[in-house]
Predicted model as a PDB file, atoms N, CA, C, CB and O in Angstrom, pLDDT in the B-factor column:
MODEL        1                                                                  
ATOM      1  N   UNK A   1       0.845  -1.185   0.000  1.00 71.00           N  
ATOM      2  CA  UNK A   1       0.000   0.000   0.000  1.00 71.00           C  
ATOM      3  C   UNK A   1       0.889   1.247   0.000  1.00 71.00           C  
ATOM      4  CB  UNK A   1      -0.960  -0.001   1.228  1.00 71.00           C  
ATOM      5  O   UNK A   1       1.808   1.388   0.806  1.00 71.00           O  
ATOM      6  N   UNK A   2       0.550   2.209  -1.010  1.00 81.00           N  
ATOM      7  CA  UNK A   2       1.196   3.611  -1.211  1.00 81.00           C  
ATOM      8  C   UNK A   2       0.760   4.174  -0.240  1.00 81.00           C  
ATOM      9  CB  UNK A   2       0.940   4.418  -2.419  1.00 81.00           C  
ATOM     10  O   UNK A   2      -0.293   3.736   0.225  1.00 81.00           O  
ATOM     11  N   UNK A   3       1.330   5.193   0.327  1.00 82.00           N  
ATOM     12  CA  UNK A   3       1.048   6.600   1.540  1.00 82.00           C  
ATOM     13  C   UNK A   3       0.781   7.566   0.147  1.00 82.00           C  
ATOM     14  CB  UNK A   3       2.856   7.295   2.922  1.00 82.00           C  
ATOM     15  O   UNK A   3       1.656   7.652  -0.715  1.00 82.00           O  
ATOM     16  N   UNK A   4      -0.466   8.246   0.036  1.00 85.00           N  
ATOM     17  CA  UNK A   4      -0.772   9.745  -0.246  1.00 85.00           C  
ATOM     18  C   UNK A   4      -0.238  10.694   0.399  1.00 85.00           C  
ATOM     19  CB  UNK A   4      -1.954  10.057  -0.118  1.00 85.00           C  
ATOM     20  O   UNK A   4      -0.470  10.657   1.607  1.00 85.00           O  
ATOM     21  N   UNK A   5       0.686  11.919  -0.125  1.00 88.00           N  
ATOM     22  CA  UNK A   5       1.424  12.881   0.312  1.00 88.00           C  
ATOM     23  C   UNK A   5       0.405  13.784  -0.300  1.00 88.00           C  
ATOM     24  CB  UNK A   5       2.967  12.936  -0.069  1.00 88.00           C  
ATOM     25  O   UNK A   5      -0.485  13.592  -1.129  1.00 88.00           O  
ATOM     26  N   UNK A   6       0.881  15.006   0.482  1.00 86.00           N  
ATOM     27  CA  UNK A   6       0.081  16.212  -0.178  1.00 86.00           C  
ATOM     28  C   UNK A   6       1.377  16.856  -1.334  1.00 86.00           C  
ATOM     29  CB  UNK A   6      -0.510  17.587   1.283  1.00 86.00           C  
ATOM     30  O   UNK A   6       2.481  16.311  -1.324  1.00 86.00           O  
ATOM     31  N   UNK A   7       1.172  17.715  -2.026  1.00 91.00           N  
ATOM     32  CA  UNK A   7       2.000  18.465  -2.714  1.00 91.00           C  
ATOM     33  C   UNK A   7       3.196  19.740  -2.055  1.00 91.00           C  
ATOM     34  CB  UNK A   7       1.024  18.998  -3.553  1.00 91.00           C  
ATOM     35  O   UNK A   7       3.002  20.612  -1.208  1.00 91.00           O  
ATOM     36  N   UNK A   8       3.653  19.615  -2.344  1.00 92.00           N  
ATOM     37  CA  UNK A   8       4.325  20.503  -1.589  1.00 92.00           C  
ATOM     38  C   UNK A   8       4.123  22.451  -1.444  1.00 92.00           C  
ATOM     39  CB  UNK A   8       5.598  20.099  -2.107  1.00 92.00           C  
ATOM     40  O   UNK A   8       4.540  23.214  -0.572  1.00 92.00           O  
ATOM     41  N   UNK A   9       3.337  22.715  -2.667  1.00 93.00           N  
ATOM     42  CA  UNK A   9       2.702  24.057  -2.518  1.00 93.00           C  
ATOM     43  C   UNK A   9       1.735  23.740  -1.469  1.00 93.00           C  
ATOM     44  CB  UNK A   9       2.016  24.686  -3.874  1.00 93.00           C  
ATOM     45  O   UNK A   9       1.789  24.219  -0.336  1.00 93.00           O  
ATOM     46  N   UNK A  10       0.633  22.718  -1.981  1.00 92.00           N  
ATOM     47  CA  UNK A  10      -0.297  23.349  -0.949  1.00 92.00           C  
ATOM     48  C   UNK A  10      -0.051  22.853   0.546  1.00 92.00           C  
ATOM     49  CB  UNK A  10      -1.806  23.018  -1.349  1.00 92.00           C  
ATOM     50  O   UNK A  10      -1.108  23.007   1.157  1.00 92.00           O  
ATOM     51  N   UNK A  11       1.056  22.251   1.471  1.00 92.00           N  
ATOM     52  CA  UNK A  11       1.504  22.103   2.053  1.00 92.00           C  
ATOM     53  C   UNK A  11       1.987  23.172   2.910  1.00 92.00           C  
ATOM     54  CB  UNK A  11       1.934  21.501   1.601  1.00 92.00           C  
ATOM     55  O   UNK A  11       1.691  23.339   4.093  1.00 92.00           O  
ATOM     56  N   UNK A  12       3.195  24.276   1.792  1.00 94.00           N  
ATOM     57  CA  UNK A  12       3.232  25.369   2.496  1.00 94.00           C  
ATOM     58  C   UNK A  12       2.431  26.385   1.973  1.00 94.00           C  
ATOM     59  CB  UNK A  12       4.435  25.757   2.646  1.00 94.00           C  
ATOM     60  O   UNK A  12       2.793  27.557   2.080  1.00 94.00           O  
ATOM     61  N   UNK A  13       1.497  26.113   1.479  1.00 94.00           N  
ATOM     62  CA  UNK A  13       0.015  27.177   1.484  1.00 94.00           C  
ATOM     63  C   UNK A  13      -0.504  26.999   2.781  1.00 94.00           C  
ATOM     64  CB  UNK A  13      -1.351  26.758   0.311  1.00 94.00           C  
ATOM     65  O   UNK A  13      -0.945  27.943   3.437  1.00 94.00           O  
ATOM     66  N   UNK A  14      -0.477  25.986   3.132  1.00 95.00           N  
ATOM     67  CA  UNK A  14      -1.046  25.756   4.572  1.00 95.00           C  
ATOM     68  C   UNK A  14      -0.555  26.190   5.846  1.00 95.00           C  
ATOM     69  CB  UNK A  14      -1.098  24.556   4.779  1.00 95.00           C  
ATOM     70  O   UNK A  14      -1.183  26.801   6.711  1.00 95.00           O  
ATOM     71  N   UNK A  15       0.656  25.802   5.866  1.00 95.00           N  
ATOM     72  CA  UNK A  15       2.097  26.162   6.640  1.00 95.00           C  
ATOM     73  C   UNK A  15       1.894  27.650   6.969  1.00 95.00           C  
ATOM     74  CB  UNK A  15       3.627  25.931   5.609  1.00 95.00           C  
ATOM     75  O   UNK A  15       2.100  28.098   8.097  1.00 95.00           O  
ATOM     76  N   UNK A  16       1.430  28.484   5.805  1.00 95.00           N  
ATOM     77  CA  UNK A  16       1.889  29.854   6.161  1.00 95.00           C  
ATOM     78  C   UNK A  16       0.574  30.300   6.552  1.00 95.00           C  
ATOM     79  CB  UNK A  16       2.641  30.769   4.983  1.00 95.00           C  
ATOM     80  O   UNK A  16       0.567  31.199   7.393  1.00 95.00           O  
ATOM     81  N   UNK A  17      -0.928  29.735   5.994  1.00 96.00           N  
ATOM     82  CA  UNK A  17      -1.953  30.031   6.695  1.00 96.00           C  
ATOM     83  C   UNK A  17      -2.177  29.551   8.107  1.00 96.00           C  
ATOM     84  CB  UNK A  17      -2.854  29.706   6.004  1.00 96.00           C  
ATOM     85  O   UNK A  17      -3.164  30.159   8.521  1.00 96.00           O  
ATOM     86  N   UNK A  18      -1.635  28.605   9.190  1.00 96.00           N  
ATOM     87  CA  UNK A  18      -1.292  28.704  10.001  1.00 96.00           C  
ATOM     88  C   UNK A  18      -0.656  29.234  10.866  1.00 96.00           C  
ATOM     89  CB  UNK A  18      -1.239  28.346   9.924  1.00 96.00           C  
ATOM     90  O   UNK A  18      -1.080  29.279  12.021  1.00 96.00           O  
ATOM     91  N   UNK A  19       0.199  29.618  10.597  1.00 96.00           N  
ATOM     92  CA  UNK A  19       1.630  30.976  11.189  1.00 96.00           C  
ATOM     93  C   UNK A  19       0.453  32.191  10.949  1.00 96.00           C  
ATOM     94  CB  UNK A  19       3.689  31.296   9.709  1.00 96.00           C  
ATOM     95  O   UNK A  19      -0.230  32.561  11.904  1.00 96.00           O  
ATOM     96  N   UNK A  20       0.345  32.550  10.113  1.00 95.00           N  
ATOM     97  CA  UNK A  20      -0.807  33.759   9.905  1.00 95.00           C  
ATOM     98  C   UNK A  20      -1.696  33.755  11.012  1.00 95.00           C  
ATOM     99  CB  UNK A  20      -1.761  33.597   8.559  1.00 95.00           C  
ATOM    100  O   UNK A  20      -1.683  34.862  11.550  1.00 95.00           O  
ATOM    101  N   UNK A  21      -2.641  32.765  11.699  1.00 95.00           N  
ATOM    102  CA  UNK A  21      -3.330  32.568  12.420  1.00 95.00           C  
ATOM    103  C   UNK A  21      -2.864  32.355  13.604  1.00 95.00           C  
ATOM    104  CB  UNK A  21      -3.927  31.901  12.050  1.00 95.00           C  
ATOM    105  O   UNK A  21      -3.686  32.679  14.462  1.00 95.00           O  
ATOM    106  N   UNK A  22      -1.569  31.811  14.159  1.00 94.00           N  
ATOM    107  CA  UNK A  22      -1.168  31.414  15.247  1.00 94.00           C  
ATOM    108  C   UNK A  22      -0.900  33.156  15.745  1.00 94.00           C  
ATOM    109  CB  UNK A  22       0.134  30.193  15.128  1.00 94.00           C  
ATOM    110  O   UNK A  22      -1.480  33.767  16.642  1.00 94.00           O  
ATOM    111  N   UNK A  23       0.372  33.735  14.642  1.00 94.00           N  
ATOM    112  CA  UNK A  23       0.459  35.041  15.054  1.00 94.00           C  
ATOM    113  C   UNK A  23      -0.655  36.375  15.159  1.00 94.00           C  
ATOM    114  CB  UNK A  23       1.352  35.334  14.316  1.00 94.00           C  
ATOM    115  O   UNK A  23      -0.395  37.543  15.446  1.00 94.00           O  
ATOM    116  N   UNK A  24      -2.057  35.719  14.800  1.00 94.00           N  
ATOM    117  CA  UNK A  24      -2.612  36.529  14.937  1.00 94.00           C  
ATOM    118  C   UNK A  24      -3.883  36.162  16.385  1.00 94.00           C  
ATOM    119  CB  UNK A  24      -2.952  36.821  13.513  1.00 94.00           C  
ATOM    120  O   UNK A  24      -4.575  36.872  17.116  1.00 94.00           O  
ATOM    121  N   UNK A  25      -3.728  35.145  16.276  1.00 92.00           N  
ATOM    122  CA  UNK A  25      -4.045  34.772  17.545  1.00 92.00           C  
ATOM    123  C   UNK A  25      -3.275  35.402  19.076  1.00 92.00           C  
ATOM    124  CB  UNK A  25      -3.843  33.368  17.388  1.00 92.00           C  
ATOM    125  O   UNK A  25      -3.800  35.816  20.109  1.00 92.00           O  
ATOM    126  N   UNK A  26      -1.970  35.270  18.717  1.00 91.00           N  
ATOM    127  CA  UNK A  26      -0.966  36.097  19.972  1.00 91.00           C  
ATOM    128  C   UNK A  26      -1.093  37.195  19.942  1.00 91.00           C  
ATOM    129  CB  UNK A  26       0.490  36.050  19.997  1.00 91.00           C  
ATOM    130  O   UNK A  26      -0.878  37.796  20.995  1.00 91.00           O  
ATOM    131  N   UNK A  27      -1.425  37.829  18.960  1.00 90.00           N  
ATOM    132  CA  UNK A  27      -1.522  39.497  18.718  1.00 90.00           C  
ATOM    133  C   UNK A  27      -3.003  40.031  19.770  1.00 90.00           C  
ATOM    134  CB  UNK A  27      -1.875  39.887  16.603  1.00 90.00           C  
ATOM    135  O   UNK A  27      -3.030  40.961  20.577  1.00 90.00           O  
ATOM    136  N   UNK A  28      -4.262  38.954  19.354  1.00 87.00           N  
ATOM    137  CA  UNK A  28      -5.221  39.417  19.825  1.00 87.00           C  
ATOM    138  C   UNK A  28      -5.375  38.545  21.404  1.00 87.00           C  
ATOM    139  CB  UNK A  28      -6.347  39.310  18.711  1.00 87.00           C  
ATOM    140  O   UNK A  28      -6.407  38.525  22.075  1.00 87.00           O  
ATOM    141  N   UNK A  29      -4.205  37.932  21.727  1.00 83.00           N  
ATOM    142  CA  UNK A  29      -4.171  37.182  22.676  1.00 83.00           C  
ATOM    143  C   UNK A  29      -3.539  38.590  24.250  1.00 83.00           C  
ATOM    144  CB  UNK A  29      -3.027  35.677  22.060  1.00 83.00           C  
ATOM    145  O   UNK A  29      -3.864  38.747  25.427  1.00 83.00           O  
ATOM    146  N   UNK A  30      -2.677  39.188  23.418  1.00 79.00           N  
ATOM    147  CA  UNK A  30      -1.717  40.152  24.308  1.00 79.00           C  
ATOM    148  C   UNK A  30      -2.561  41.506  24.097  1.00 79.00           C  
ATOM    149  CB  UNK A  30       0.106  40.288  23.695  1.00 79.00           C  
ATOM    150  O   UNK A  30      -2.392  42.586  24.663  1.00 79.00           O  
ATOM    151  N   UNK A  31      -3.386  41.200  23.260  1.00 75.00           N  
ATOM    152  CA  UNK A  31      -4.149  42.952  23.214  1.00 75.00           C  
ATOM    153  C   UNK A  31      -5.585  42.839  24.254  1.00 75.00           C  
ATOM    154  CB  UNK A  31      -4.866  43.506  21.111  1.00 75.00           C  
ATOM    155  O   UNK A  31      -6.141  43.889  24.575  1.00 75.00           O  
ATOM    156  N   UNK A  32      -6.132  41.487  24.750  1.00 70.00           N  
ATOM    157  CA  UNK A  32      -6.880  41.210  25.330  1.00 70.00           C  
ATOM    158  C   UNK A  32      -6.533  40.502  26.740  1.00 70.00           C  
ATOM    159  CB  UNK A  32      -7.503  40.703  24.532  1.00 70.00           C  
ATOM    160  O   UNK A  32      -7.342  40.088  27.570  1.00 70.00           O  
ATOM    161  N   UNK A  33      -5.224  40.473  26.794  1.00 62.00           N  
ATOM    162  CA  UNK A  33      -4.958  40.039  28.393  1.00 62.00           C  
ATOM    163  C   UNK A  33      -5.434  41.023  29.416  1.00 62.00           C  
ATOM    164  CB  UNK A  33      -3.374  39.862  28.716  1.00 62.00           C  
ATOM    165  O   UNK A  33      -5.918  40.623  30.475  1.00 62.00           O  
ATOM    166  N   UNK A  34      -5.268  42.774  29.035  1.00 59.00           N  
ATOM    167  CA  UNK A  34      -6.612  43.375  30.532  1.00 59.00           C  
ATOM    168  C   UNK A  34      -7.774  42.474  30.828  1.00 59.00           C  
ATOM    169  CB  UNK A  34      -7.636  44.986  30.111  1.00 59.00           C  
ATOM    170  O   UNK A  34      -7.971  42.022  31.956  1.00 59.00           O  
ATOM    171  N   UNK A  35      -8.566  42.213  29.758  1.00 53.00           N  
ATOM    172  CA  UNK A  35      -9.964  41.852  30.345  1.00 53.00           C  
ATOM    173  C   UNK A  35     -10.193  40.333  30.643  1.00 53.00           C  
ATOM    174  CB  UNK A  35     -11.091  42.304  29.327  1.00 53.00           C  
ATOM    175  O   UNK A  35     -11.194  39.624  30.750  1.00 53.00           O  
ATOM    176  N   UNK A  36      -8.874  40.136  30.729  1.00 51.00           N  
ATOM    177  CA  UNK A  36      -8.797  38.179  31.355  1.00 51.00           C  
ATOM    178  C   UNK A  36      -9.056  38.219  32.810  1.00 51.00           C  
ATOM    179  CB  UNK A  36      -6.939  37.206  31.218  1.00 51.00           C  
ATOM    180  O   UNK A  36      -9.480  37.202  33.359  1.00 51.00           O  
ATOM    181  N   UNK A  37      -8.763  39.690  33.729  1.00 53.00           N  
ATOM    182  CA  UNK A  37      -9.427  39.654  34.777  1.00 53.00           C  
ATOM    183  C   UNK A  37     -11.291  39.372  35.316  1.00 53.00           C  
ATOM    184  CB  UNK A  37      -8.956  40.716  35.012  1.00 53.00           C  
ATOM    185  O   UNK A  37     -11.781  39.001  36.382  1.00 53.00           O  
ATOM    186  N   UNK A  38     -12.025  39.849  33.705  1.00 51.00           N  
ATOM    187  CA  UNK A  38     -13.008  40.053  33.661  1.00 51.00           C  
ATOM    188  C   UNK A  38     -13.666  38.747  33.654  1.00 51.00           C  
ATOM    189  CB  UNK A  38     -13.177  40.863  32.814  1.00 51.00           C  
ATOM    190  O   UNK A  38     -14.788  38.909  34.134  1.00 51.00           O  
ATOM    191  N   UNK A  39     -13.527  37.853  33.415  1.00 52.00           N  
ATOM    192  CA  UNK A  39     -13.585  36.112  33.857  1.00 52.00           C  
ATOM    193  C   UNK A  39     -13.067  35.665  34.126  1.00 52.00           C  
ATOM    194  CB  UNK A  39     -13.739  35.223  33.422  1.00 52.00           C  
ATOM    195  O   UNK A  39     -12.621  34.875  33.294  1.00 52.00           O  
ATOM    196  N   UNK A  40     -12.409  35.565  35.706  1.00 54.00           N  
ATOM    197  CA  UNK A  40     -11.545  34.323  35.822  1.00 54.00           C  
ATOM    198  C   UNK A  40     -11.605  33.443  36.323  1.00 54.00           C  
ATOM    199  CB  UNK A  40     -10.718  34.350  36.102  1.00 54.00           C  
ATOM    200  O   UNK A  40     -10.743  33.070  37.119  1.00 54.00           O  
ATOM    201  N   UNK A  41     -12.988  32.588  35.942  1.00 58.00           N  
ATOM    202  CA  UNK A  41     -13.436  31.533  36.409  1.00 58.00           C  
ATOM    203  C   UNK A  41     -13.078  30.763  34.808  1.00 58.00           C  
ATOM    204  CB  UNK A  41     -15.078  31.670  37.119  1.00 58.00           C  
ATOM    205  O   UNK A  41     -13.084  29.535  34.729  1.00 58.00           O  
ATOM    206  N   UNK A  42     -12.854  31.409  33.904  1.00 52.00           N  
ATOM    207  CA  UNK A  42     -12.380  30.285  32.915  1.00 52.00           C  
ATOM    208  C   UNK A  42     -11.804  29.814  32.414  1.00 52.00           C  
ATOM    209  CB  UNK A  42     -12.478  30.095  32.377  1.00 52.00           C  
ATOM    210  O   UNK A  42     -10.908  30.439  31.848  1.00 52.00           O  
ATOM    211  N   UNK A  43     -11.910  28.154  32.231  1.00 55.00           N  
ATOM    212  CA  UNK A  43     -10.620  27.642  31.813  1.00 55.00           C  
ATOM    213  C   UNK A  43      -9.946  28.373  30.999  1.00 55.00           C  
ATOM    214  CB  UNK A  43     -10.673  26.508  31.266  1.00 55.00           C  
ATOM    215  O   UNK A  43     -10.532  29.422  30.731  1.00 55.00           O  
ATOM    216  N   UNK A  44      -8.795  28.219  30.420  1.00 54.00           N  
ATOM    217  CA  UNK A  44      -7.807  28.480  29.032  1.00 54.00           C  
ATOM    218  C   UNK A  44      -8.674  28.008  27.698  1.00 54.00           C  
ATOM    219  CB  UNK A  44      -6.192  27.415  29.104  1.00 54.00           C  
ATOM    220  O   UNK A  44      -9.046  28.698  26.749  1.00 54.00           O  
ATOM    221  N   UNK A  45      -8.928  26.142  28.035  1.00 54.00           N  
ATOM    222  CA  UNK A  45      -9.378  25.600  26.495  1.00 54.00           C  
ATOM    223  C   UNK A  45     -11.405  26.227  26.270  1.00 54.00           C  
ATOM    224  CB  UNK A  45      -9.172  23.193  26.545  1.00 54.00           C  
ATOM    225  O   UNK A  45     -12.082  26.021  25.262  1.00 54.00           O  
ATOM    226  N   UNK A  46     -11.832  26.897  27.433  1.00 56.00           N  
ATOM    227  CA  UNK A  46     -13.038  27.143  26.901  1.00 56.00           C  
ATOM    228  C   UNK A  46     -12.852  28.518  25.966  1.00 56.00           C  
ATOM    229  CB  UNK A  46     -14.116  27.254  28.098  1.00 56.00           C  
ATOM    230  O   UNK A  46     -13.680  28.665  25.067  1.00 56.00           O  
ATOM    231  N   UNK A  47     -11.954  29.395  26.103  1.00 55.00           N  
ATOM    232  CA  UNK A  47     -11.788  30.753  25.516  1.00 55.00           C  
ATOM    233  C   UNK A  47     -12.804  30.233  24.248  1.00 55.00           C  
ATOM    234  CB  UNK A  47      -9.962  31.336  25.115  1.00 55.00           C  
ATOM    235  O   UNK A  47     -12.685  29.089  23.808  1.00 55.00           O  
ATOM    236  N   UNK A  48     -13.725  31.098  23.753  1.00 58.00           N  
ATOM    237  CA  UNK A  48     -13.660  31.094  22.245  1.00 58.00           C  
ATOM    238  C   UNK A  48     -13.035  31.332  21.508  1.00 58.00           C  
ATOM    239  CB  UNK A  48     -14.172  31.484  21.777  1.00 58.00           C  
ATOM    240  O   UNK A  48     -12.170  32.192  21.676  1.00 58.00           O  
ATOM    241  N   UNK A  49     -13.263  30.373  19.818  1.00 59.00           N  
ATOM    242  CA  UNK A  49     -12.112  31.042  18.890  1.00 59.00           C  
ATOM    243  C   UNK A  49     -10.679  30.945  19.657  1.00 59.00           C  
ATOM    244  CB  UNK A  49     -12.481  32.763  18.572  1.00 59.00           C  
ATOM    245  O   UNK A  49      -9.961  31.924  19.454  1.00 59.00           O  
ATOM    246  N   UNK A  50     -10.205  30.065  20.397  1.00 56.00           N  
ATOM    247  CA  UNK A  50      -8.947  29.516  20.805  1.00 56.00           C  
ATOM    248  C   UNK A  50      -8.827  28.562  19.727  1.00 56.00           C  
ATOM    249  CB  UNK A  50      -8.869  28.903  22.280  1.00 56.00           C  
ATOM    250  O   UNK A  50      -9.728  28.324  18.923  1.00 56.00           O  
ATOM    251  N   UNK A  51      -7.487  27.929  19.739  1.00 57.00           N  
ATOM    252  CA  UNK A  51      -7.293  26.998  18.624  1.00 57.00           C  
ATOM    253  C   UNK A  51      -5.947  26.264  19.511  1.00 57.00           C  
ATOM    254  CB  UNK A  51      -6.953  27.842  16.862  1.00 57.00           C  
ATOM    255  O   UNK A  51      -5.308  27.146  20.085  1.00 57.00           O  
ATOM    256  N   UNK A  52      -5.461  25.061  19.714  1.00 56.00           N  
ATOM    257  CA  UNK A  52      -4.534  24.552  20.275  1.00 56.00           C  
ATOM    258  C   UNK A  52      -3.295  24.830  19.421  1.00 56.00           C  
ATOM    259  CB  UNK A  52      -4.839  23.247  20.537  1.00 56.00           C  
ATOM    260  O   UNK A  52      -3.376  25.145  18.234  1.00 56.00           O  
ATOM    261  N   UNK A  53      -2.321  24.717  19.987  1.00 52.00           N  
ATOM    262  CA  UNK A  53      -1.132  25.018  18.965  1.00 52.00           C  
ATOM    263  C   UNK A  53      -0.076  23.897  18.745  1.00 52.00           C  
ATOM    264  CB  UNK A  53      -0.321  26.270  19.466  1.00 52.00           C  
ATOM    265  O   UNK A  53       0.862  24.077  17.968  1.00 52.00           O  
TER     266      UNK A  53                                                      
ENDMDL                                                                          
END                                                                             
């Protein structure tokens, strides 16, 4: 049995739409740490629109 690979563009098409999102996740992660006082009864993984990394 062959393994299916992806291509290597859309691989790092992907690659960089991730990084895009991770860093924009930290961006709106550090611009919203004031109002983490404003719930802190909640977990980390309930945040909305969190994504694991």
């Amino acid at each position: 049995m062959t393994i299916k690979t992806v291509p290597q563009e859309v691989y790092q098409r992907h690659e960089r739409e991730w990084q895009l999102l991770r860093e924009a996740l930290a961006k709106n992660k550090t611009a919203s740490e004031p109002l983490a006082s404003v719930a802190p009864n909640l977990p980390g993984d309930a945040v909305p629109g969190a994504f694991p990394q």
